[in-house]
DSSP file (Angstrom, degrees, kcal/mol; ACC not computed):
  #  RESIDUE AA STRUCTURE BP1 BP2  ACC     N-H-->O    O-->H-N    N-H-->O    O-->H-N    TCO  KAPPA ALPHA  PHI   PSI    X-CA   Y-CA   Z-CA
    1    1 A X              0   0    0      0, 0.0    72,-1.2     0, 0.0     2,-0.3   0.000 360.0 360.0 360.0 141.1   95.3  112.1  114.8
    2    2 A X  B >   -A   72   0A   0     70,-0.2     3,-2.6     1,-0.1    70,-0.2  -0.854 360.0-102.7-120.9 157.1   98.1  112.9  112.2
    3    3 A X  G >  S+     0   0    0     68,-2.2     3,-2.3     1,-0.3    66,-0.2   0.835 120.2  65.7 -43.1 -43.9   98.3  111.4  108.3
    4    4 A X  G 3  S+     0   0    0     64,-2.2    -1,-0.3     1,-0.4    65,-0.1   0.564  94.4  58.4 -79.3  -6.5  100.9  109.0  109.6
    5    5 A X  G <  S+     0   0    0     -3,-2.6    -1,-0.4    63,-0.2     2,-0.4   0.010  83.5  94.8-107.4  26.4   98.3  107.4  111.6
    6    6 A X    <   -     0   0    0     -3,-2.3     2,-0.2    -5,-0.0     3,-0.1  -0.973  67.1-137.2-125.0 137.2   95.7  106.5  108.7
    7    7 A X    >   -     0   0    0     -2,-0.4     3,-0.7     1,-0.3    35,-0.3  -0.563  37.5 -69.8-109.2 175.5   96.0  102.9  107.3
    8    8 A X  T 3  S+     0   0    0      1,-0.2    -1,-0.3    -2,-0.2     3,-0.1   0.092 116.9  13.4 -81.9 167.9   95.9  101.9  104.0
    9    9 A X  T 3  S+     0   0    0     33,-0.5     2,-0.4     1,-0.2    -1,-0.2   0.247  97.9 118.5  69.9  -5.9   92.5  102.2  102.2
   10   10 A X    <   -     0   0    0     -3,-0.7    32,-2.2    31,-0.0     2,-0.5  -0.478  51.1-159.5 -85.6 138.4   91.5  104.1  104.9
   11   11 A X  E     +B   41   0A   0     -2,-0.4    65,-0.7    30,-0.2    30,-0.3  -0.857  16.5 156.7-104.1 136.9   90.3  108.3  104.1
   12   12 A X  E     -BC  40  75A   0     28,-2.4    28,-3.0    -2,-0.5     2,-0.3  -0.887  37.0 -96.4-141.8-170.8   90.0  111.4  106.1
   13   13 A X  E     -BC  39  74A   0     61,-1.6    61,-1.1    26,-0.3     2,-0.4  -0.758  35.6-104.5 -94.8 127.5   90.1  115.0  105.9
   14   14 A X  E     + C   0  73A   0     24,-1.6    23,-0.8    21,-0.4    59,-0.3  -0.537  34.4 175.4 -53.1 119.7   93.0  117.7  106.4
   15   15 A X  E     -     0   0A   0     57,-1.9    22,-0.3    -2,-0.4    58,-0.3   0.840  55.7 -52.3 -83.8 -52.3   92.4  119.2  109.7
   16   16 A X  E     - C   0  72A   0     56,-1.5    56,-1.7    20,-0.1     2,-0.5  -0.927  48.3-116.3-157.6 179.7   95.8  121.7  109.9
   17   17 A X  E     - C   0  71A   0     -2,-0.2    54,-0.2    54,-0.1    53,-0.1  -0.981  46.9 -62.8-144.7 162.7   98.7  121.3  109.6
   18   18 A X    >   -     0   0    0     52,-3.2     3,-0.9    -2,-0.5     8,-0.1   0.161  25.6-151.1  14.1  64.4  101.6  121.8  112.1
   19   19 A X  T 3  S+     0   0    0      1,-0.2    -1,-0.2     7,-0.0     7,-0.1   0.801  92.6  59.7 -59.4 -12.9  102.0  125.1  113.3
   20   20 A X  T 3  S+     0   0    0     50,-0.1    -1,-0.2     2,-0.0     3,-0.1   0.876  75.3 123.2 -31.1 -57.6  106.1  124.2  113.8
   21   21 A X  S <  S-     0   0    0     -3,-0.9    -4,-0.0     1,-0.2    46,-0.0   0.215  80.3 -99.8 -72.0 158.3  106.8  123.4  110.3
   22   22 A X     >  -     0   0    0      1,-0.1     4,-3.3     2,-0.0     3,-0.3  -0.285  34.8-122.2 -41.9 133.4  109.3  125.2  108.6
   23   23 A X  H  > S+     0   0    0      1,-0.2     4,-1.3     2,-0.2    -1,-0.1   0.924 119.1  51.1 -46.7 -46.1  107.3  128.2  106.4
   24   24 A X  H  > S+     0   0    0      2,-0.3     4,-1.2     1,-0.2     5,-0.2   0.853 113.8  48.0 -90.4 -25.5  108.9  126.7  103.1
   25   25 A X  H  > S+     0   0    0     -3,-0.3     4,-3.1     1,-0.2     5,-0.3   0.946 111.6  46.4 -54.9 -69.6  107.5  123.2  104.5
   26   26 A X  H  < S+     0   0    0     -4,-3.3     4,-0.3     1,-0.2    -2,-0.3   0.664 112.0  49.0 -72.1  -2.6  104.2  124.4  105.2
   27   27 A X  H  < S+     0   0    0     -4,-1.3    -1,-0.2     2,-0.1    -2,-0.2   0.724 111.3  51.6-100.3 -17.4  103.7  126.4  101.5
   28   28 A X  H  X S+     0   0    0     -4,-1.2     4,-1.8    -3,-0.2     6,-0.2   0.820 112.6  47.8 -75.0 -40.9  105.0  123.0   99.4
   29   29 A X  T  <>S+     0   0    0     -4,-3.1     5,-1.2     1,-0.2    -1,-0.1   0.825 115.3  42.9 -90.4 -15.6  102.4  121.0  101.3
   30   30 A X  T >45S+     0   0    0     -5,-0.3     3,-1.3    -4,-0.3    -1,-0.2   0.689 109.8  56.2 -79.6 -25.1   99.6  123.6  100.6
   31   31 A X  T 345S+     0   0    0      1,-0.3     2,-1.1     3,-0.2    -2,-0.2   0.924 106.0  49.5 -72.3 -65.5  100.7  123.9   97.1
   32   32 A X  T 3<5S-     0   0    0     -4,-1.8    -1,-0.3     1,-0.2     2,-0.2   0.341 131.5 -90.1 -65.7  19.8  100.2  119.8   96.5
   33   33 A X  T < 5S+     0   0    0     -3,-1.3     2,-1.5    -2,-1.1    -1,-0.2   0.275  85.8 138.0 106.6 -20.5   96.5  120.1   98.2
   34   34 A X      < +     0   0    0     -5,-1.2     2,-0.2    -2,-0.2    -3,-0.2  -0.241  38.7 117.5 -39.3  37.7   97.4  119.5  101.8
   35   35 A X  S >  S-     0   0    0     -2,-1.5     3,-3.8     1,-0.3   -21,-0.4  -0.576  76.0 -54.4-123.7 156.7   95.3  122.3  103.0
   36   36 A X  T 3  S+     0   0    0     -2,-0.2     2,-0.5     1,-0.2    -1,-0.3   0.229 121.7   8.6 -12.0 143.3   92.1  122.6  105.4
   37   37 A X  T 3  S+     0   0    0    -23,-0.8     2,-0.8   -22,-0.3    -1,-0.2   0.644  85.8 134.8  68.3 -12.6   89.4  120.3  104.1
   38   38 A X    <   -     0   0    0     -3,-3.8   -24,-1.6    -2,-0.5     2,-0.3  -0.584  53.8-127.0 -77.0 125.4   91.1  118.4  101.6
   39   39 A X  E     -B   13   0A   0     -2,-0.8    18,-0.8   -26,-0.2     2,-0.7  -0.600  23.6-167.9 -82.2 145.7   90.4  114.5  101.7
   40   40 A X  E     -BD  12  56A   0    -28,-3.0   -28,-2.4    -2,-0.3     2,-0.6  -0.876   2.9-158.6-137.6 105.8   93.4  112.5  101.8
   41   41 A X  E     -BD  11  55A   0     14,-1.5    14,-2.4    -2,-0.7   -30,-0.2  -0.865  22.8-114.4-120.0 140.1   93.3  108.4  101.2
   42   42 A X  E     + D   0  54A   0    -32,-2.2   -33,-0.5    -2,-0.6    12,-0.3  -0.323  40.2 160.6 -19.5 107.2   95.6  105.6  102.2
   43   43 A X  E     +     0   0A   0     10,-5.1     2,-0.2     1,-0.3    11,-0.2   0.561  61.5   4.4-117.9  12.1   97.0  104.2   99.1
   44   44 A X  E     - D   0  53A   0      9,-1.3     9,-0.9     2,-0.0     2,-0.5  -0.998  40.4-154.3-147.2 127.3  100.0  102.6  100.9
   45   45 A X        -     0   0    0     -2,-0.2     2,-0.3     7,-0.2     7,-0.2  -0.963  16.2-155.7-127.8 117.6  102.4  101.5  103.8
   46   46 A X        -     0   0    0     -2,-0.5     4,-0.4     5,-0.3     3,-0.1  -0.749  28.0-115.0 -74.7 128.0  105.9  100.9  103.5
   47   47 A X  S    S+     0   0    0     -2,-0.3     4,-0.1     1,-0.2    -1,-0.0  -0.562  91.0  32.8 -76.4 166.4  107.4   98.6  106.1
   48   48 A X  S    S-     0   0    0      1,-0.2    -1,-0.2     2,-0.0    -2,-0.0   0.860 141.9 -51.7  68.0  48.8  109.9   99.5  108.8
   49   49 A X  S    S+     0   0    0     -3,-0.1    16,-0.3    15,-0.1    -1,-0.2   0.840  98.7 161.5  70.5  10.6  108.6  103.2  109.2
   50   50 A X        -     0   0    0     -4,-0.4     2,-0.2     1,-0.1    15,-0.1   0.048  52.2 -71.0 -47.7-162.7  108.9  103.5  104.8
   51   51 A X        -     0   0    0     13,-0.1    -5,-0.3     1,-0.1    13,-0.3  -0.601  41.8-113.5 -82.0 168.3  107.2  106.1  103.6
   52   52 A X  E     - E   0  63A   0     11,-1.9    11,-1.3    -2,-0.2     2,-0.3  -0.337  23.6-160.1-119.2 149.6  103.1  106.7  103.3
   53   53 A X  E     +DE  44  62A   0     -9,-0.9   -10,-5.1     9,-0.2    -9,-1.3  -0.990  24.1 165.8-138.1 126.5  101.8  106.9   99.6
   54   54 A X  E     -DE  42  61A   0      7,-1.0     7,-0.7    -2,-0.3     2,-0.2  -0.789  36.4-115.2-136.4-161.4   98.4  108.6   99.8
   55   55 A X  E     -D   41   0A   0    -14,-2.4   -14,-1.5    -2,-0.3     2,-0.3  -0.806  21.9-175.0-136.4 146.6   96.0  110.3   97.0
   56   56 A X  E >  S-D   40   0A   0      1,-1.4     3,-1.9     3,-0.3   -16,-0.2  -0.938  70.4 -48.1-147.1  98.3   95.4  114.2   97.2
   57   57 A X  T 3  S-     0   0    0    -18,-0.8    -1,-1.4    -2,-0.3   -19,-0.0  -0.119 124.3 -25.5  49.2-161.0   92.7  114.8   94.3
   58   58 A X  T 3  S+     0   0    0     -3,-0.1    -1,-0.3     2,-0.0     2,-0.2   0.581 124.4 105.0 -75.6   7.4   93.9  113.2   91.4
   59   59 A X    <   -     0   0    0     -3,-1.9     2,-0.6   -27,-0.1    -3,-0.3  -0.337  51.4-163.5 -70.1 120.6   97.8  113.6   93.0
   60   60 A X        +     0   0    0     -5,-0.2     2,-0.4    -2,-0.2    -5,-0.2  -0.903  17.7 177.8-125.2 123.6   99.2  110.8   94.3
   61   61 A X  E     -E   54   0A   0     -7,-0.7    -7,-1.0    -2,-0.6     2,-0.8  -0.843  30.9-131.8-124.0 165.0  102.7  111.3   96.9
   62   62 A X  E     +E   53   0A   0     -2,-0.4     2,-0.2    -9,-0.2    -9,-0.2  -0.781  26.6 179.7-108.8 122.7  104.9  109.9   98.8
   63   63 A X  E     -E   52   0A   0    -11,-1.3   -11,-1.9    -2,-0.8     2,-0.2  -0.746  23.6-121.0-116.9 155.7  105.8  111.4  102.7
   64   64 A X        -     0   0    0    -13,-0.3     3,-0.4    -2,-0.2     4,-0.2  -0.338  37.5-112.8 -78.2 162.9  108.4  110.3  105.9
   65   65 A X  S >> S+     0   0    0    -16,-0.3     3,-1.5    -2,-0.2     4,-0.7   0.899 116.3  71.9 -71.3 -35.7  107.0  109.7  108.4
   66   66 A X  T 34 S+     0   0    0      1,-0.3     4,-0.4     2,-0.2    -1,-0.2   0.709 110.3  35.3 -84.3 -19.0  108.6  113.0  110.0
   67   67 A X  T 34 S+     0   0    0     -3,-0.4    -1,-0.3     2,-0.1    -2,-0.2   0.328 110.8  60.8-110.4  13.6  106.0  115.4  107.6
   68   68 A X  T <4 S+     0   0    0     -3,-1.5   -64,-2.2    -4,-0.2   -63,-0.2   0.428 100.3  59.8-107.2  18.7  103.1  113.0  107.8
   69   69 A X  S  < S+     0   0    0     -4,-0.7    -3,-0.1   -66,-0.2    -2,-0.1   0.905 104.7  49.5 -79.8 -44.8  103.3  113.7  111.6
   70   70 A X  S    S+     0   0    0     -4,-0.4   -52,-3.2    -5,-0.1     2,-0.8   0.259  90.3  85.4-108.0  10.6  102.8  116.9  111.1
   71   71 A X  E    S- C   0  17A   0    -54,-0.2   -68,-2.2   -56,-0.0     2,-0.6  -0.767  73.3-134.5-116.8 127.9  100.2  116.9  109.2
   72   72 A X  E     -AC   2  16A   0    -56,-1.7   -57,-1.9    -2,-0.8   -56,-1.5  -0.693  18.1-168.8-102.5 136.0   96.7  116.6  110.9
   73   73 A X  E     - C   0  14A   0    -72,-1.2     2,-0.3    -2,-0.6   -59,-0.2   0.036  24.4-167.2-127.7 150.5   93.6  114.6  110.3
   74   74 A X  E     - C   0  13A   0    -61,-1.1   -61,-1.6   -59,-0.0     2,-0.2  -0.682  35.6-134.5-154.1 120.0   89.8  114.0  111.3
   75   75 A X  E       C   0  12A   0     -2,-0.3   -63,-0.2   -63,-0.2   -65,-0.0  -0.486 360.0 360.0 -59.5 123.1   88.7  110.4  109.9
   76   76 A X              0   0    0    -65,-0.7    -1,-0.1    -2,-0.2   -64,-0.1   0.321 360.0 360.0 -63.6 360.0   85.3  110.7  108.2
């Protein structure tokens, strides 16, 4: 299950993330909290494929759909 699959209100846990991504991709999303363990809530849906607004620790961002694919999940 990837971030891009979690609806709003809903929380889970970082599982990994991508092994694909670009290096400079995957060290910006560890730097904002994306990393192993971190819980990660809904706070948002965009229609038409917008982008996902979640909450990272007190961090709130906004991802495309094409890096919250790649970032992966385990629902609590």
């Amino acid at each position: 299950m990837t971030l891009w699959d979690l609806n709003k209100g809903e929380t889970a846990n970082v599982s990994h993330l991508c092994e694909h991504l670009d290096d400079s991709v995957s060290t910006r999303l560890v730097e904002m909290g994306f990393e192993a363990d971190q819980s990660i809530t809904c706070l948002r849906r965009s229609l038409f494929a917008g982008p996902l607004v979640v909450q990272v620790g007190d961090c709130v961002y906004s991802l495309e759909q094409t890096v919250a694919e790649q970032i992966f999940i385990s629902t609590k």
